[in-house]
N, C-alpha and C positions, 0 to 999 in steps of 0.2 A: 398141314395146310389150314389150321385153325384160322377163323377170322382174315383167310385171305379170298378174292374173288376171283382171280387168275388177269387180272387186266393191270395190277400193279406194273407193266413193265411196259405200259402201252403209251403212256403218256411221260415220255421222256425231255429234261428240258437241258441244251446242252449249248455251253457259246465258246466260242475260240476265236484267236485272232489271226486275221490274214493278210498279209501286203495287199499295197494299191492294188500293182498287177492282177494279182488273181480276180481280186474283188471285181475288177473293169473289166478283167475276164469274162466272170460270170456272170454280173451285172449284163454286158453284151451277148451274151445269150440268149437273157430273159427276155430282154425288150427284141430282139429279133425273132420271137416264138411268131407263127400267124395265131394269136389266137383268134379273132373272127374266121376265120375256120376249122378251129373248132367247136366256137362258141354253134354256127352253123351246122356242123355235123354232130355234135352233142344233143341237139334241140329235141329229138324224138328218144331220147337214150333218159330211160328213169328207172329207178331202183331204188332198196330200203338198204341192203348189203352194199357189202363191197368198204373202201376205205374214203377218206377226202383227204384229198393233199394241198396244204392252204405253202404257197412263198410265198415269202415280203421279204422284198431287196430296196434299198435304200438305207436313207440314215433313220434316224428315231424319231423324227417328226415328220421329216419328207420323206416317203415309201410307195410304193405300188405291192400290193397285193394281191397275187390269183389265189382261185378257190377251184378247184379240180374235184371231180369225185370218178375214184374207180378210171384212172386213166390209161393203167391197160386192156381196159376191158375196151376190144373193139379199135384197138393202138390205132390200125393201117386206114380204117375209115374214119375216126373220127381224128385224125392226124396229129396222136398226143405224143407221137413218137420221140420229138425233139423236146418237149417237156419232162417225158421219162428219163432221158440219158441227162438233161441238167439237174433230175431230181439225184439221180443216181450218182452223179458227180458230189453233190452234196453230201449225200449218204456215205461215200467213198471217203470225203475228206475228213468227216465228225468218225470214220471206223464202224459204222453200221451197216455197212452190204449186206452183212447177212440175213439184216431184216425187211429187207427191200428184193422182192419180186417181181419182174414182169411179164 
């Protein structure tokens, strides 16, 4: 493991393509998230660990972006639950569940 730092495998960049369908699918998940609640139950919730999980769904110029940090951490209060399973959905379809934990 000369000249390796162990993180080479963390910053993955990977694109596919998917029918409308799915896309409006998933697309209608996102925007149905409440995030003001959890931007609300989040407010007191701070830490240096843990992961951030950034989506941006849209096209290449027109997108909306969340920035999550450590959203299972505290899932059922801070109400990231429906975040989680769309993250996980994602994760499912690019074949990476096994690096996603909740």
């Amino acid at each position: 493991m000369e000249d390796k730092t162990g993180y080479e495998y963390t910053n993955m960049e990977t694109e596919m393509e998917i029918t409308e369908i799915y896309f409006k699918n998933l697309y209608n998940k996102f925007i149905n998230i409440n995030y003001s609640e959890i931007i609300d139950n989040s407010k007191d919730i701070h830490g240096l660990d843990g992961e951030t999980f950034y989506i941006t769904i849209g096209t290449f110029q027109n997108n909306i972006r969340i920035e999550l940090w450590t959203p299972g951490y505290e899932k059922n209060n801070r109400g990231t639950n429906e975040f989680l399973n769309l993250i996980y959905e994602v994760f499912l379809l690019f074949k990476l569940e096994t690096f996603f934990s909740r």
